[in-house]
C-alpha positions in Angstrom: -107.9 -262.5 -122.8 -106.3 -265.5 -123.6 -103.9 -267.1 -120.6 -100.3 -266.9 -120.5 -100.0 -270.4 -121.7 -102.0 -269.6 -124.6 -100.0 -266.6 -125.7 -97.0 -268.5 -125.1 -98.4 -271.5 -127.6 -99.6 -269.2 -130.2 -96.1 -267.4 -129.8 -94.5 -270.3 -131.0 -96.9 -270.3 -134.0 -96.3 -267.1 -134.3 -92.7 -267.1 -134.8 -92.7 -270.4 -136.8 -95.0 -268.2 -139.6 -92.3 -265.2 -139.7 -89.4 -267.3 -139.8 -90.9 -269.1 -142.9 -91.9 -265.9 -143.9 -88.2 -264.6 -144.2 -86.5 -267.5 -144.7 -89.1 -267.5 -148.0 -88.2 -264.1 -148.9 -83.9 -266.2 -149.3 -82.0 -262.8 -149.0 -83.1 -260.8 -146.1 -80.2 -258.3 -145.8 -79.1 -258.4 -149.3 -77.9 -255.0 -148.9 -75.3 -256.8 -146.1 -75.0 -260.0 -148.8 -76.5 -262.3 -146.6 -78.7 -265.1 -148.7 -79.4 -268.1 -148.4 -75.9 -269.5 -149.5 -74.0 -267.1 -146.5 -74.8 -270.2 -144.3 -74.9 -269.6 -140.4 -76.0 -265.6 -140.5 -78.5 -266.6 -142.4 -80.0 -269.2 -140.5 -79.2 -266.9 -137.4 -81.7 -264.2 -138.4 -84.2 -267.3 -139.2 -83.7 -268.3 -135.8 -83.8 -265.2 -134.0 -86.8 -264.2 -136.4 -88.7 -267.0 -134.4 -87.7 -266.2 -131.4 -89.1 -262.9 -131.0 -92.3 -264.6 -132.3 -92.0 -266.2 -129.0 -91.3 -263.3 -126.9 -93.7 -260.6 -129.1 -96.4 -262.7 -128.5 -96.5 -261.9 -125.0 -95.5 -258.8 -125.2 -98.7 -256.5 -125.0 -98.8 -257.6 -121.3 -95.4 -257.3 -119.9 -95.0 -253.9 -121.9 -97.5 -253.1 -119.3 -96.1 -253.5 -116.5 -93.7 -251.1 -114.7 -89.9 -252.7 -114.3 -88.3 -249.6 -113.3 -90.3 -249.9 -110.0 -89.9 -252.0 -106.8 -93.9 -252.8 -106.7 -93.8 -253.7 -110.9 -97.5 -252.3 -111.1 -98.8 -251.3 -114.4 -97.6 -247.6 -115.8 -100.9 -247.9 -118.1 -104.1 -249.0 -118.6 -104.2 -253.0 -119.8 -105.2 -253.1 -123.4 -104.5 -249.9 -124.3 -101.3 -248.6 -126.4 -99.4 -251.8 -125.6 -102.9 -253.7 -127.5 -103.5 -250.9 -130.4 -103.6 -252.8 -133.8 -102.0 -250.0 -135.6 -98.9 -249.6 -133.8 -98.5 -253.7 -134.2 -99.1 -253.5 -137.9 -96.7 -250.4 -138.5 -93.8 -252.6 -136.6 -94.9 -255.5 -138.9 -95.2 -253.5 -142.2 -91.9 -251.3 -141.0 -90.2 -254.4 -140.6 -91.1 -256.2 -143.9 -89.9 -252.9 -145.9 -86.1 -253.2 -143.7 -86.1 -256.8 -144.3 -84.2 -256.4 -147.7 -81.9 -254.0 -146.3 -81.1 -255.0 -143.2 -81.1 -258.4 -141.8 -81.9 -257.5 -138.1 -85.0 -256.3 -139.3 -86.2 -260.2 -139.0 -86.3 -259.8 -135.6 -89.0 -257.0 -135.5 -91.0 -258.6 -138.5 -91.1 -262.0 -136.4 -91.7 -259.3 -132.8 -94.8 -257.6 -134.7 -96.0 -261.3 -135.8 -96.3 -262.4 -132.0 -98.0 -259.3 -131.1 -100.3 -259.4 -133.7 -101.1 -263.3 -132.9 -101.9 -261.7 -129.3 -104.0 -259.3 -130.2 -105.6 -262.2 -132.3 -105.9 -264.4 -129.3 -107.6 -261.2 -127.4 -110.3 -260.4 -130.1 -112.6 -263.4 -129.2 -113.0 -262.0 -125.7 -115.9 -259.5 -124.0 -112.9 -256.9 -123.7 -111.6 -256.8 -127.1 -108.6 -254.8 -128.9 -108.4 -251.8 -129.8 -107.4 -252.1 -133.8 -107.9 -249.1 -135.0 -109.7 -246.6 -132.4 -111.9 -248.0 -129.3 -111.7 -251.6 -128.1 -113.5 -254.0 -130.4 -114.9 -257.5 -129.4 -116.1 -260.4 -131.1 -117.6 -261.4 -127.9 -117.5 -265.6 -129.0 -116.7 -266.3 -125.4 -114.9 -265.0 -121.7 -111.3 -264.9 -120.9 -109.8 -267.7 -120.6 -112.6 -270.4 -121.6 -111.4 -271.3 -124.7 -108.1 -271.3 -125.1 -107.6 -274.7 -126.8 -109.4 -273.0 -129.9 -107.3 -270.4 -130.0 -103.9 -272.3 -130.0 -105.3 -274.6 -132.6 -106.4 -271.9 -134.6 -102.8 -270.2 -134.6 -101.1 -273.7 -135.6 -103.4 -274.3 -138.3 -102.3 -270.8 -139.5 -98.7 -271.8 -139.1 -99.2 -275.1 -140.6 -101.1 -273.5 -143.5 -97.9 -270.8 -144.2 -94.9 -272.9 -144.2 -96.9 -275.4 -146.1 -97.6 -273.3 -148.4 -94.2 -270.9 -148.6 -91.9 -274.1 -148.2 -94.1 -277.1 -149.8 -96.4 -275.2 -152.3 -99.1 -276.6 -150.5 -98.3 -280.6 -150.9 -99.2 -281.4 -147.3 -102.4 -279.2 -148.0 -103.2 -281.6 -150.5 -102.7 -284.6 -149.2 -105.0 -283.7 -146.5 -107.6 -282.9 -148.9 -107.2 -286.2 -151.1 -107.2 -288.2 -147.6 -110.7 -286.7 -147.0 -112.3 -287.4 -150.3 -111.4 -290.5 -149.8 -112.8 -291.3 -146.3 -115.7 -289.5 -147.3 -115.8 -290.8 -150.9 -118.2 -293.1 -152.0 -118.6 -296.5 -150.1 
C-alpha cells in the first residue's frame, strides 16, 4: 500500500486529469445550459471536479473505517469492497454517461478518478487489489518503499492528459525535440 502522503499526491494528480477531462468535454450539463461561456458554474464543477480527485483518492481507506462508532475501527476487511476495481470503474463510467446531463456528475467522474489512482498506487504492492475477483499483485515492491515512483508516475499521467486535452500535445513535443537534440549528433 502506498502511504497517506502518497495517496494524497497522486490525489492531486488525480483530480487535475478529471478536471481536464471535463473541462475538455466544454458543456458538462448541457441539459442544465451550462458551457463553457456560462462562466463561474462552469468553472465551479471544474473545480469541484478536482477536488474530489483529492478526496477519492483516499477514499478506499477511510470508507473503511467505522465513524458511526466511538472506537472508529474498521466495519470491513482492508482491501476489500472499498478496493474492488469494478465498483470504481462503474462510478467512473456512470459518471462520464451523467456528465452531459447533469453537471454534478463532475464530481463523481473526478471521485471515481482518485479512487482509481488509489487502487493504481496499491497494485505495485505484495497485497494487491482486487479488480475484478480475488486480490491481484504486481508484487514490484513492499508497502511503502517506493512511493516516490508512484507519485511521479501519477503526474506524468496528469502531465501527459492536459497536455494533450488542453495543448494537443505541444509541451509533449517540445520535450521530445529537446532530447534529440541533447542526444543528437555531437
Amino acid at each position: 500500500m502506498a502511504s497517506s502522503k502518497a495517496h494524497h499526491a497522486t490525489g492531486w494528480a488525480a483530480g487535475i486529469i478529471a478536471a481536464a477531462i471535463v473541462g475538455h468535454m466544454g458543456n458538462i450539463g448541457s441539459a442544465q445550459g451550462i458551457d463553457k461561456t456560462s462562466g463561474g458554474m462552469y468553472y465551479l464543477y471544474l473545480a469541484l471536479a478536482l477536488l474530489a480527485g483529492v478526496a477519492g483518492a483516499t477514499a478506499p481507506d477511510w470508507l473503511e473505517v467505522a465513524w458511526w462508532s466511538k472506537r472508529r475501527k474498521l466495519w470491513i476487511t482492508h482491501r476489500t469492497l472499498t478496493h474492488w476495481g469494478i465498483g470504481w470503474g462503474a462510478l467512473l463510467a456512470l459518471s462520464w454517461h451523467l456528465l452531459r446531463e447533469h453537471p454534478a456528475a463532475a464530481v463523481g467522474f473526478g471521485f471515481a478518478c482518485g479512487g482509481i489512482m488509489h487502487l493504481l498506487a496499491d497494485w505495485p504492492n505484495p497485497l494487491g487489489v482486487p479488480w475484478i475477483g480475488p486480490r491481484h499483485s504486481l508484487n514490484l515492491w513492499t508497502s511503502g518503499t517506493c512511493d516516490l515512483i508512484v507519485v511521479g508516475l501519477s503526474w506524468v499521467a496528469a502531465f501527459y492528459v492536459v497536455d494533450d486535452l488542453w495543448f494537443h500535445h505541444a509541451h509533449v513535443r517540445m520535450l521530445l525535440n529537446a532530447v534529440h537534440v541533447l542526444t543528437g549528433p555531437a
